[in-house]
C-alpha positions as CSV (number, residue, x, y, z in Angstrom):
1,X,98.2,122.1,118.2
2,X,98.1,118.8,116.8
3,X,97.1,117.3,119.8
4,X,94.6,119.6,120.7
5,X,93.0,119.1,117.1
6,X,93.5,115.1,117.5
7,X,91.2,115.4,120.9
8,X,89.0,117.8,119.7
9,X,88.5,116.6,116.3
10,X,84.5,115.2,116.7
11,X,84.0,118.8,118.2
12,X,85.3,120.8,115.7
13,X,83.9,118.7,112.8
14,X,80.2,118.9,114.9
15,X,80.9,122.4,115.0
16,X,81.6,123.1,111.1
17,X,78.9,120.8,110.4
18,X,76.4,123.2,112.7
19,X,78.0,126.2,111.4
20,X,78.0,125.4,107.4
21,X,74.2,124.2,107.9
22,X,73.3,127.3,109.5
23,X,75.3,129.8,107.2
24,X,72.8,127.8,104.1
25,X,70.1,128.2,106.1
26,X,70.6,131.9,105.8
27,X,71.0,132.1,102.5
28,X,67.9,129.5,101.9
29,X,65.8,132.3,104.0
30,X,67.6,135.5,102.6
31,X,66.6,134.0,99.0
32,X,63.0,133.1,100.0
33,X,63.8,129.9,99.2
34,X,61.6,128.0,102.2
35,X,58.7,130.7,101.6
36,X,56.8,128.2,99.8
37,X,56.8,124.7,98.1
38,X,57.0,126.7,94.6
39,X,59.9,128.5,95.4
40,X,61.9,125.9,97.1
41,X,61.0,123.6,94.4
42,X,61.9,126.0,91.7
43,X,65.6,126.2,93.7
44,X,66.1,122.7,94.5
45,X,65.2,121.4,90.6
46,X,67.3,124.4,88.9
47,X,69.9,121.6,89.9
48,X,68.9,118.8,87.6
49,X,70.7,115.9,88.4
50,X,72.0,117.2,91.7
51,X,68.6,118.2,92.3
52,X,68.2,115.2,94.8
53,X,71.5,116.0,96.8
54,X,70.3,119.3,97.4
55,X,66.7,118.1,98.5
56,X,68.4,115.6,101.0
57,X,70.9,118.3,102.3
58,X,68.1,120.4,102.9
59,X,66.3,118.4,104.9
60,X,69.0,117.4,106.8
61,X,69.7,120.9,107.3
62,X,66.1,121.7,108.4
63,X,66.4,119.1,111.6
64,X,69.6,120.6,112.6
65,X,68.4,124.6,112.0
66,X,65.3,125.4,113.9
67,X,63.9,128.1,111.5
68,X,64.0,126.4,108.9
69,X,60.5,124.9,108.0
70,X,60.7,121.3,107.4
71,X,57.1,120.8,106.0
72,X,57.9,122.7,102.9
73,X,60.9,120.3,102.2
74,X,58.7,117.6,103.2
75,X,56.1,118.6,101.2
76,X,58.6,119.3,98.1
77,X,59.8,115.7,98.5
78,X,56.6,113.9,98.4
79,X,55.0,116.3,95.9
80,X,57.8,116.1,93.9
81,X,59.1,111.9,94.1
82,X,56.0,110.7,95.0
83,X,54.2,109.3,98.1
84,X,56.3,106.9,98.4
85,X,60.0,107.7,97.5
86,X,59.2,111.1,99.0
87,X,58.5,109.5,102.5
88,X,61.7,106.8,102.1
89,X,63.8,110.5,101.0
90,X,62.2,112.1,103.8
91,X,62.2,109.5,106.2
92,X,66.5,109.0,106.1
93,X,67.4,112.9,105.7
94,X,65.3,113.6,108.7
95,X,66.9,110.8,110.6
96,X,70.3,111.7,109.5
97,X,69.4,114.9,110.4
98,X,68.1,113.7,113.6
99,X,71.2,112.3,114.3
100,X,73.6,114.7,113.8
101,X,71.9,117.0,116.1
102,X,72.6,115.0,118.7
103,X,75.9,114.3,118.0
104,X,76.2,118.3,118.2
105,X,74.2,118.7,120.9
106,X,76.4,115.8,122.5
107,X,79.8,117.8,121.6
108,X,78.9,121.1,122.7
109,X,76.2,120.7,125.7
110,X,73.3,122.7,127.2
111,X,74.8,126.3,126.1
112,X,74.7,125.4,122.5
113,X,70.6,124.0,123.0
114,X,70.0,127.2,125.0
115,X,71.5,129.3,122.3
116,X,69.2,127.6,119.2
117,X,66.1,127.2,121.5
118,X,66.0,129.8,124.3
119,X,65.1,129.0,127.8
120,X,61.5,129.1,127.8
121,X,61.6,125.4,125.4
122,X,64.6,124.0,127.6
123,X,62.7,124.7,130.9
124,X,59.6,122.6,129.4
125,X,61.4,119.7,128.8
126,X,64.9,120.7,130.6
127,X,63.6,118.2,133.7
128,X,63.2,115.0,131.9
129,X,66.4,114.3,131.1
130,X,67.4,113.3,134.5
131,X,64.6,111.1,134.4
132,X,64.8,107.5,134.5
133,X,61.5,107.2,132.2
134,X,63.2,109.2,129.4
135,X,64.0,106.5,126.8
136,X,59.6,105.7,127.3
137,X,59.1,109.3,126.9
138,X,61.2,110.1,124.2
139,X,59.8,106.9,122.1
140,X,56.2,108.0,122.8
141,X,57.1,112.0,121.4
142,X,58.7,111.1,118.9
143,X,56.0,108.6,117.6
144,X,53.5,111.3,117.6
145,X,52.8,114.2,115.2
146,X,52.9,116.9,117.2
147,X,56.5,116.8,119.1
148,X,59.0,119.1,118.5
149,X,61.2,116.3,117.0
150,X,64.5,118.5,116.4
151,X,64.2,119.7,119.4
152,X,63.9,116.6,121.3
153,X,67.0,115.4,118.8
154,X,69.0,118.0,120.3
155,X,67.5,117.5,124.2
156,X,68.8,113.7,124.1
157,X,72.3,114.3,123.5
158,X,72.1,116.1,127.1
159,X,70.8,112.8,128.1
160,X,72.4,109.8,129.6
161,X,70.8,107.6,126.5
162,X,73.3,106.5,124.2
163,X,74.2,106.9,120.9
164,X,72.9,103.4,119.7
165,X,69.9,103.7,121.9
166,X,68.7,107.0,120.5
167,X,69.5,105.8,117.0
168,X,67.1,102.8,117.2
169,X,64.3,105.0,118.5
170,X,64.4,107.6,115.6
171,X,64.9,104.9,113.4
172,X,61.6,102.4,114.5
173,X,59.5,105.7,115.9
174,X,60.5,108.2,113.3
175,X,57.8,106.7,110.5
176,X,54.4,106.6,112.0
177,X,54.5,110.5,112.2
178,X,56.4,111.4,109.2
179,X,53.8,108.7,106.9
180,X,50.6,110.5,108.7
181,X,52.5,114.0,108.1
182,X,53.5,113.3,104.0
183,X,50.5,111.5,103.2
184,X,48.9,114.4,104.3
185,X,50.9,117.3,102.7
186,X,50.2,115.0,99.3
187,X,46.8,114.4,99.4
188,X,46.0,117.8,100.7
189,X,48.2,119.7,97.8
190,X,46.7,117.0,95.7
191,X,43.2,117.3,96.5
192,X,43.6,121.1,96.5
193,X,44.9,121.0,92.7
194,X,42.2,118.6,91.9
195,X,39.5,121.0,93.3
């Protein structure tokens, strides 16, 4: 036993972390709580000082469970911090996030992506990842707006890109799009109070 737990231990611990993430994402959605910004934001700051933890968690959380939607925790975060802690907040959770999906992705292989996403997303993209251009293609999605992001998070730990590599590229890519994407859940939210 000990042995198997000693080789196994980065698969078990991917594997709690996927399951504890999506058991609160259940609960979040049960409770309503991604419905809207106000609800979410009435949740998240019932915490006080912990407030922040449970903001970063979520976000976290929305990168490694697919129906959980990210722009109301975005939008929370810069609505709630500001323009520009928001985006810094948002900006490391998601890449954290980004991360550890990955890593699960990594431990567990194509059954696990197949499970979260279904075939129909994995056969779009299923044929890159035995591409040599991948690492070009995967910097170029993940600079713009409109890529499924956590998916692609999940997609590259089926690659042959390492670790390291795929860190750097969420890291220098990841803030074009989430800057565009905050700035414009603030100013819209603000410009629609204003009005």
């Amino acid at each position: 036993m000990k042995d198997f737990l000693r080789k196994n231990k980065y698969n078990i611990i991917s594997l709690l972390i996927f399951l504890i993430f999506l058991g609160l994402g259940y609960y979040g959605y049960k409770r309503e709580l991604f419905d809207s910004v106000d609800s979410f934001r009435s949740f998240v700051l019932s915490y006080g000082p912990w407030a922040f933890i449970i903001f970063f968690i979520a976000n976290i959380m929305s990168v490694i469970v697919p129906f959980i939607p990210g722009g109301v925790i975005q939008a929370f975060g810069v609505i709630t911090f500001g323009p520009i802690k928001g985006i810094i907040y948002n900006y490391v959770s998601i890449c954290l996030g980004s991360l550890t999906a990955f890593l699960i992705a990594r431990s567990f292989g194509q059954s696990l992506v197949l499970a979260v996403f279904g075939e129909d997303t994995f056969n779009k993209y299923k044929d890159k990842i035995s591409d040599d251009k991948y690492e070009k293609f995967l910097r170029i999605a993940i600079l713009l707006p409109i890529a499924p992001d956590n998916f692609l998070s999940y997609l590259s730990g089926l690659s042959k890109i390492s670790f390291k590599k795929f860190a750097l590229i969420i890291f220098l890519c990841k803030p074009p799009a989430l800057i565009l994407y905050s700035l414009a859940w603030y100013y819209g939210i603000d410009f629609i109070i204003n009005r």
